[in-house]
C-alpha positions in Angstrom: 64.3 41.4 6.3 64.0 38.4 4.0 65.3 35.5 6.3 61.9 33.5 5.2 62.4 32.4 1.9 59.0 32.7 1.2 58.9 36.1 1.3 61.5 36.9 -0.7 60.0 34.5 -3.2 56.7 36.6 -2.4 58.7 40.1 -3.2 60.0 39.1 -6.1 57.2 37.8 -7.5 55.1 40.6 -6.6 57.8 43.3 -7.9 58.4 41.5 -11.5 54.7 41.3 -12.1 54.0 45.1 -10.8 56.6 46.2 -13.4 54.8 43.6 -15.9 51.8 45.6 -15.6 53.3 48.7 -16.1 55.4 47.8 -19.2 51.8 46.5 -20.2 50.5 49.7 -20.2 53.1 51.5 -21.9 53.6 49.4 -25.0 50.4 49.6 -25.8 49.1 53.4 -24.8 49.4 54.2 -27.6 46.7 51.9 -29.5 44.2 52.9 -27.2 41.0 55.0 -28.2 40.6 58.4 -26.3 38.3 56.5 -24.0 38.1 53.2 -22.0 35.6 51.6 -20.3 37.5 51.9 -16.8 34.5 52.3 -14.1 32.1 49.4 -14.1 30.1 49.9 -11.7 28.2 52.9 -12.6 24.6 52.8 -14.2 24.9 54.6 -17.1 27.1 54.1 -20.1 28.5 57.4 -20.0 29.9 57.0 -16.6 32.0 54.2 -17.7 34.0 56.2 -19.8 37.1 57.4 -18.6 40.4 59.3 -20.5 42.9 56.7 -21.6 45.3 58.8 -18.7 43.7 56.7 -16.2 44.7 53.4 -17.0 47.7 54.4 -14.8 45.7 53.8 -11.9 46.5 50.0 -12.1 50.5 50.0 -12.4 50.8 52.9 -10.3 48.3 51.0 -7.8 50.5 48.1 -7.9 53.9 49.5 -7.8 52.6 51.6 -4.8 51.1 48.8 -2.6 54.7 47.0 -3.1 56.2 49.8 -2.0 54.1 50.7 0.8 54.1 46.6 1.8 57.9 47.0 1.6 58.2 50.4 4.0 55.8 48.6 6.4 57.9 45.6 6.2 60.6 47.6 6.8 59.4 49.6 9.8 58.1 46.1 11.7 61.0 43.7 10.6 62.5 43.6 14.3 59.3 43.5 16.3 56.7 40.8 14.2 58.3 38.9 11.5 55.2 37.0 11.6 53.7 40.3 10.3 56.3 40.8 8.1 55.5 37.1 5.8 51.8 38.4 6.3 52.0 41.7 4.5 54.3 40.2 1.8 51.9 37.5 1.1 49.1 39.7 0.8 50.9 42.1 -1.9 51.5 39.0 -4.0 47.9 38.5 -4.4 46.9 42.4 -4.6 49.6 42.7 -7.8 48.0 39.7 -9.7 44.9 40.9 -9.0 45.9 44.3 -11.2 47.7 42.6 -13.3 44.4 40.6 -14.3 42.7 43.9 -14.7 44.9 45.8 -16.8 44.9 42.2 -18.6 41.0 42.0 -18.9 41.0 46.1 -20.3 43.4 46.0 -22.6 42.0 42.5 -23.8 38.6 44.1 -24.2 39.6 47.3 -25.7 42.4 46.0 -27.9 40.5 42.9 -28.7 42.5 40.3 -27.5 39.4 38.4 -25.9 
């Protein structure tokens, strides 16, 4: 499955930062208040609000879509290994992109930033 060097380069990449996130949120659960502004989008201020629980949503986002990158990967190694340095590229970018998130929360309810 990894005969491009690139994506193994891209796995492990995507993998270490994945379990980064995670071991983000866990040393520092428990200094969070009861709740975090986790949905931005909505109008009121209220609606922003969510239980500290959720902030699981990003590392278990991001330790899903490696996993569910890595099963595809799996399934299509044989047929389109063109496909297969495509969907490990793409999980690289989909990790950091949680990782920056869970970064940018905890910074802002901590108080890092």
């Amino acid at each position: 499955m990894f005969k491009d060097r690139r994506v193994l380069l891209y796995t492990i990449a995507a993998i270490f930062i994945s379990q980064l996130t995670f071991w983000l949120v866990f040393l520092y659960y428990d200094q969070l208040p009861p709740q975090i502004p986790l949905w931005n989008l909505s109008s009121c201020v209220e609606c922003t609000l969510a239980s500290t629980a959720n902030i699981w949503y990003l590392p278990g986002l991001s330790i899903g879509i490696v996993a569910l990158h890595l099963l595809i990967t799996l399934f299509i190694n044989k047929t389109k290994p063109f496909m297969v340095n495509f969907v490990m590229g793409t999980t690289l970018p989909m990790s950091l992109f949680l990782l920056g998130a869970t970064v940018r929360l905890l910074g802002l309810v901590l108080g890092w930033f």
